[in-house]
C-alpha positions in Angstrom: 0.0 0.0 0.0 0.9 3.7 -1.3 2.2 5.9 1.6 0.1 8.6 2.0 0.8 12.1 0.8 1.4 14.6 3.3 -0.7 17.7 3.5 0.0 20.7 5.4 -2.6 22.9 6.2 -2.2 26.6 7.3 -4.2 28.6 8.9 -2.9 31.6 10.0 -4.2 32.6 13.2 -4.5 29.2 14.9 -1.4 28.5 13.3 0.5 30.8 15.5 0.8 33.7 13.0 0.0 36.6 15.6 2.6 35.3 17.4 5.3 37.1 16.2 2.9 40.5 16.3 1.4 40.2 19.8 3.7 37.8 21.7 2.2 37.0 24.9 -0.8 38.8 25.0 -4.3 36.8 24.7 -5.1 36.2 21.0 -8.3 37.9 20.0 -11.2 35.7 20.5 -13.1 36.4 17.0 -10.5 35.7 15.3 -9.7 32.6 16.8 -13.1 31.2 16.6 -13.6 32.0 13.1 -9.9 30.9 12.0 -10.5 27.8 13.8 -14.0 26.8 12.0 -12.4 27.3 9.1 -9.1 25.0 10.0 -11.6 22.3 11.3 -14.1 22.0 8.5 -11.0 22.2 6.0 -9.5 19.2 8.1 -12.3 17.1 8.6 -13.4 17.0 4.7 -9.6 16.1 4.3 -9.8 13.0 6.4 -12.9 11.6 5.1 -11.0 11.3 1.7 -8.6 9.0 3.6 -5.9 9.8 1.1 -3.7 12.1 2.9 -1.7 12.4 6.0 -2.5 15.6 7.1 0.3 18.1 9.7 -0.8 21.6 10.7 0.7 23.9 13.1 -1.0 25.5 16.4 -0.7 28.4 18.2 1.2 27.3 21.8 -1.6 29.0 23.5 -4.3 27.1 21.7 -5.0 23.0 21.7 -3.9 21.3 18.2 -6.6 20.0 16.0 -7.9 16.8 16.5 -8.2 16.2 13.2 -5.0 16.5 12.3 -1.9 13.4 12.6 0.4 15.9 13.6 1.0 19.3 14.7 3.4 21.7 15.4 3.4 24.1 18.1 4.5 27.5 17.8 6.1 29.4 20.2 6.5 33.5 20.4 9.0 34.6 17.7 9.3 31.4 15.5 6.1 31.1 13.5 8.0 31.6 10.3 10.8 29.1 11.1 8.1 26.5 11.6 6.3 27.1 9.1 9.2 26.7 6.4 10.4 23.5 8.2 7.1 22.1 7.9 6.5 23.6 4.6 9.5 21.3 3.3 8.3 17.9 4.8 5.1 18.2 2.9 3.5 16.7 -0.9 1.4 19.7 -0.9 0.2 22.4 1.0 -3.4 24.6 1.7 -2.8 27.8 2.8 -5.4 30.3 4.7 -4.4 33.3 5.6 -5.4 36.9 6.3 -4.4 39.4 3.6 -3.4 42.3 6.3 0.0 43.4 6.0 0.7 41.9 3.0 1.3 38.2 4.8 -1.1 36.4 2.6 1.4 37.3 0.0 4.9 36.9 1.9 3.6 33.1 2.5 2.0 32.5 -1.0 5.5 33.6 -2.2 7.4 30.8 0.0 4.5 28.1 -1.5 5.6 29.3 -5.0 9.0 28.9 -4.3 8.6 25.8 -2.8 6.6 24.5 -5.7 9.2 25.4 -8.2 11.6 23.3 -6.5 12.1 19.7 -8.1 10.0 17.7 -6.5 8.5 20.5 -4.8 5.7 21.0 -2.3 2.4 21.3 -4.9 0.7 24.6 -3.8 -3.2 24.2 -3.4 -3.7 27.6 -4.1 -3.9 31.4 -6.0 -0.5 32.0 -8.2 0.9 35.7 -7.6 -0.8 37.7 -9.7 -4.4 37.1 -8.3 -2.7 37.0 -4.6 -2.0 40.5 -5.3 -5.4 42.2 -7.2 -6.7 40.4 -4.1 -4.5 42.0 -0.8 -4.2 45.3 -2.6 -7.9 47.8 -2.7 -6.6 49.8 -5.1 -5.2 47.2 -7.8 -8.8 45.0 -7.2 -10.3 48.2 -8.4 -8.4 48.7 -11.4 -9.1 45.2 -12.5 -12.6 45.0 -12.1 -13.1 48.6 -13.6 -10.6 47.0 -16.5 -13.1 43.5 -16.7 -16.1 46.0 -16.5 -17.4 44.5 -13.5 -19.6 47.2 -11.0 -17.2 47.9 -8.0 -16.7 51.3 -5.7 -14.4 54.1 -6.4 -11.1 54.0 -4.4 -9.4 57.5 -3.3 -5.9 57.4 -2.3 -5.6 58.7 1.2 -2.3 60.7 0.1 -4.5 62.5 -2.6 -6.5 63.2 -0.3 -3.9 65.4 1.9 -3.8 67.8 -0.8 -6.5 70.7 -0.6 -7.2 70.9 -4.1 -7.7 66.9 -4.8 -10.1 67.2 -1.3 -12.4 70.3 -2.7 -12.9 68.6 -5.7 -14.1 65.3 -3.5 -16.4 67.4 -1.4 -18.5 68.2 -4.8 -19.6 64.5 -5.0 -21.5 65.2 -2.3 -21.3 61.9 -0.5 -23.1 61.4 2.6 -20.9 58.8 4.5 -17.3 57.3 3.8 -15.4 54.4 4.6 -11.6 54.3 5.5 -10.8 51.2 4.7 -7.2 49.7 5.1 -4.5 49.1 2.1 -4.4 45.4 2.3 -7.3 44.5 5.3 -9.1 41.5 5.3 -12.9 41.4 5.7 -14.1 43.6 8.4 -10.8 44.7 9.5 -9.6 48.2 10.0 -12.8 49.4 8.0 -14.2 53.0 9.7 -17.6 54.6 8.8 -17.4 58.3 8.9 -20.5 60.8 8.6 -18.6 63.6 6.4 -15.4 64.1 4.3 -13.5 66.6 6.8 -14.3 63.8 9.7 -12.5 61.1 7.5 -9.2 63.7 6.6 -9.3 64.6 10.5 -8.7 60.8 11.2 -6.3 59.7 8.2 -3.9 62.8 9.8 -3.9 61.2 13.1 -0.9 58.6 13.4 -0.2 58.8 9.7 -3.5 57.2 8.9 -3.3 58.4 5.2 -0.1 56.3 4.0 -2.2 53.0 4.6 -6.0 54.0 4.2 -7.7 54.9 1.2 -11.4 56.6 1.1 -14.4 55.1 -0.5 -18.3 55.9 -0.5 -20.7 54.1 1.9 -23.1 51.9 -0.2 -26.2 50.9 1.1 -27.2 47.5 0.5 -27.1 44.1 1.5 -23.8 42.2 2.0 -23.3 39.6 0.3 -20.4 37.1 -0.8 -20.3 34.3 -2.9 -17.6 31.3 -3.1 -16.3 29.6 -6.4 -13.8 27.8 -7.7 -10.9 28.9 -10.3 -8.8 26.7 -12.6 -7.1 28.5 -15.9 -9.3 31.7 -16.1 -12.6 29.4 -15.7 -14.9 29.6 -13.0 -17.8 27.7 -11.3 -19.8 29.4 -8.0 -20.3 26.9 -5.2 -22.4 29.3 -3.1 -24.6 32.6 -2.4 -24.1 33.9 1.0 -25.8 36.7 3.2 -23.2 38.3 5.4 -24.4 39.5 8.7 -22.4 42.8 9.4 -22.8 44.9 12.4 -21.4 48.7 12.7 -20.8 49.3 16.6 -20.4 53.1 16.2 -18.1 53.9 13.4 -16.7 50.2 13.0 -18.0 46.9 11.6 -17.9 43.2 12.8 -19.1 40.3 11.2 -21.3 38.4 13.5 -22.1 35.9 10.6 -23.1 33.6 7.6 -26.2 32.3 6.1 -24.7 30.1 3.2 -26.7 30.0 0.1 -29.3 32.4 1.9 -28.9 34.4 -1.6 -29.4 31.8 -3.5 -32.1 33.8 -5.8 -29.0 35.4 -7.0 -27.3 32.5 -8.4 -27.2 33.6 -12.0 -25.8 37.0 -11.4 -23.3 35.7 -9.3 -22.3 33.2 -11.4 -21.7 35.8 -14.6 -19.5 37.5 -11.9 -17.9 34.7 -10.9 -16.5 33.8 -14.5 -15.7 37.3 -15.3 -14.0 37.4 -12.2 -12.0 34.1 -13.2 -11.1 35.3 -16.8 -9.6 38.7 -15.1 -7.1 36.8 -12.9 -6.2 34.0 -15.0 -4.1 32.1 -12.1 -6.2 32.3 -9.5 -6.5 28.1 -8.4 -9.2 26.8 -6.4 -10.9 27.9 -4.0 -11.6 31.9 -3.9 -14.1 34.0 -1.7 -15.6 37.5 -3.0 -17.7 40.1 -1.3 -20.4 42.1 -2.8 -23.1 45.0 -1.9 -26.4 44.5 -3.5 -28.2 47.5 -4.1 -31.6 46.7 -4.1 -32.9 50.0 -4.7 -30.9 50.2 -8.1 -30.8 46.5 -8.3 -27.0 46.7 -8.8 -24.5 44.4 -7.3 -20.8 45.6 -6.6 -17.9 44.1 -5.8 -16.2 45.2 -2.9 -13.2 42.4 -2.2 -11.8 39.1 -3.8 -10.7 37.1 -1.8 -8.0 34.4 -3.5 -8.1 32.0 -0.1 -10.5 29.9 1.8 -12.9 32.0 3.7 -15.9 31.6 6.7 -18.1 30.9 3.9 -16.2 27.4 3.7 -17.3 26.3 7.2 -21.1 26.0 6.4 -20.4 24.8 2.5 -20.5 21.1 3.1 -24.0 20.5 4.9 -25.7 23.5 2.2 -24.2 21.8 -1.2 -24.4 18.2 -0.4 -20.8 17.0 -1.2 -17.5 17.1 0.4 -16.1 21.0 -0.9 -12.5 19.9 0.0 -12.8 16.9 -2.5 -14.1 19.5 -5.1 -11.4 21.7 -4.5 -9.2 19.6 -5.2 -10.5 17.6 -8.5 -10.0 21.4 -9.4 -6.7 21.8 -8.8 -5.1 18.3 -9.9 -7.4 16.4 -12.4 -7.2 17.8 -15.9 -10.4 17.5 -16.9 -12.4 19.0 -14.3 -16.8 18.8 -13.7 -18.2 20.2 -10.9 -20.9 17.9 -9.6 -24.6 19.4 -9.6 -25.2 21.2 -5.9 -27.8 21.4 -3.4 -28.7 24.6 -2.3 -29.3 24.7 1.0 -29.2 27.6 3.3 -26.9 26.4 6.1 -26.0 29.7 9.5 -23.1 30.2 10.7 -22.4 32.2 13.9 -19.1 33.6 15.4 
């Protein structure tokens, strides 16, 4: 009998990656539960294929997965070392992490590299170009303005610094604006402000304007949907409703109904091939958030996201089939068909 292949799967926060950030301190709790969802839903579809030994790392102030054979604590400082000593022990490797501070990149860059080795660690995941329309706002933007896709103006905080770029703003007459960070992932970072001069008092303040851009509030209802990418082809597994709350002047996701926009399917599905033709290696699995304007009955696309995300943790039960196994057939078989999916609407809560 075949030894197994071995699979190492990342995910960032459980993984240890704030470890090198916040060292001792408790990690945040949100992030851990939603990180860990996503680590153990990813892990247990794995072992029901019973193909793969799979290794993961943990956080030294979290418990290991049970669903993994091995894991590899990580200890304050060293989550980088680990994770390229693991990284070379492995057949192939899933990678989730968050694309804040460009380390979705940085690590996507070590699974390339790894890759092109002979013999190399097969990356189950986006190539470079996509990694990076998808951690930068303002390249996203360009791309789907370039794919004529509906997305929302980005203004350059920097620009905005400069009084005659800021009175030409203040005659679009927008009523609320986000600041909204560089590279953030989901909710992260994201401030609602009620006027212009509010927003340029806060992107002064530490800096602010080097990392932030500006963008107009949209009312609608969030949205996401989940696909899968393979040579500038695309197929949507799912149509989510994100549950977004603003506490004052900042927004948390408090959760997922998967498929609960299901009425949307064929809209979403036009997106999510256009979406696959503009980044033409973007592999597998591939998250992206959307506004729909129900007044105007528009949809926009606010983030891509070329990485597993929440949405995954609820996929299984709402389409009927093992997502990790479709994934994969993806990835590695040449001549990929996605099953036919149930739609069912499946919550999740953080």
């Amino acid at each position: 009998m075949a030894t197994p292949l071995k699979l190492f799967v990342c995910e960032f926060i459980t993984g240890g990656g704030l470890r090198d950030e916040i060292s001792v301190a408790p990690l945040p709790e949100s992030l851990v539960k939603e990180g860990t969802l996503m680590r153990d839903a990813l892990l247990r579809d794995l072992s029901e294929l019973e193909q793969y030994r799979l290794i993961t790392m943990h956080d030294a102030q979290l418990s290991p997965s049970a669903y993994a054979s091995k894991s590899f604590p990580v200890n304050i400082g060293n989550f980088k070392q680990v994770f390229k000593k693991v990284l070379k022990q492995a057949d192939l490797v899933w990678l989730i992490a968050p694309e804040t501070d460009g380390m979705l990149l940085e690590l996507t860059e070590l699974c390339l590299a790894a890759e092109e080795k002979e013999d190399g660690t097969i990356f189950l995941g986006c190539g470079y170009d996509s990694t990076l329309v998808g951690t930068s706002k303002s390249l996203s933007f360009e791309a789907l303005q370039e794919a004529n896709i509906h997305t929302l103006p980005v203004y350059s905080g920097e620009d905005l610094m400069q009084q005659d770029y800021f009175n030409e703003m203040l005659q679009l007459n927008v009523k609320q604006w986000l600041a909204k960070p560089e590279d953030g992932a989901g909710c992260d970072g994201i401030r609602l402000f009620d006027s212009l001069h509010d927003l340029r008092s806060w992107l002064e303040q530490e800096d602010h304007y080097l990392h932030y851009f500006a963008q107009p509030f949209q009312q609608g209802t969030s949205a996401s949907f989940s696909m899968i990418c393979r040579d500038g082809k695309g197929w949507l597994l799912s149509c989510n409703q994100q549950h977004i709350e603003c506490d004052g002047s900042q927004f948390r996701l408090t959760g997922i109904s998967v498929n609960a926009m299901h009425t949307y399917w064929q809209r979403f599905d036009t997106l999510a091939r256009k979406i696959a033709k503009m980044m033409p290696d973007a592999l597998g699995y591939v998250g992206v958030d959307v506004i729909i304007d129900t007044e105007n009955d528009q949809i926009f696309v606010i983030d891509i996201n070329p990485r597993l995300t929440s949405s995954y943790a609820g996929l299984r039960e709402s389409i009927g089939h093992n997502p990790a196994q479709i994934i994969l057939e993806c990835i590695l078989e040449p001549h990929f068909k996605i099953p036919a999916l149930q739609r069912n609407i499946v919550e999740i809560k953080f």
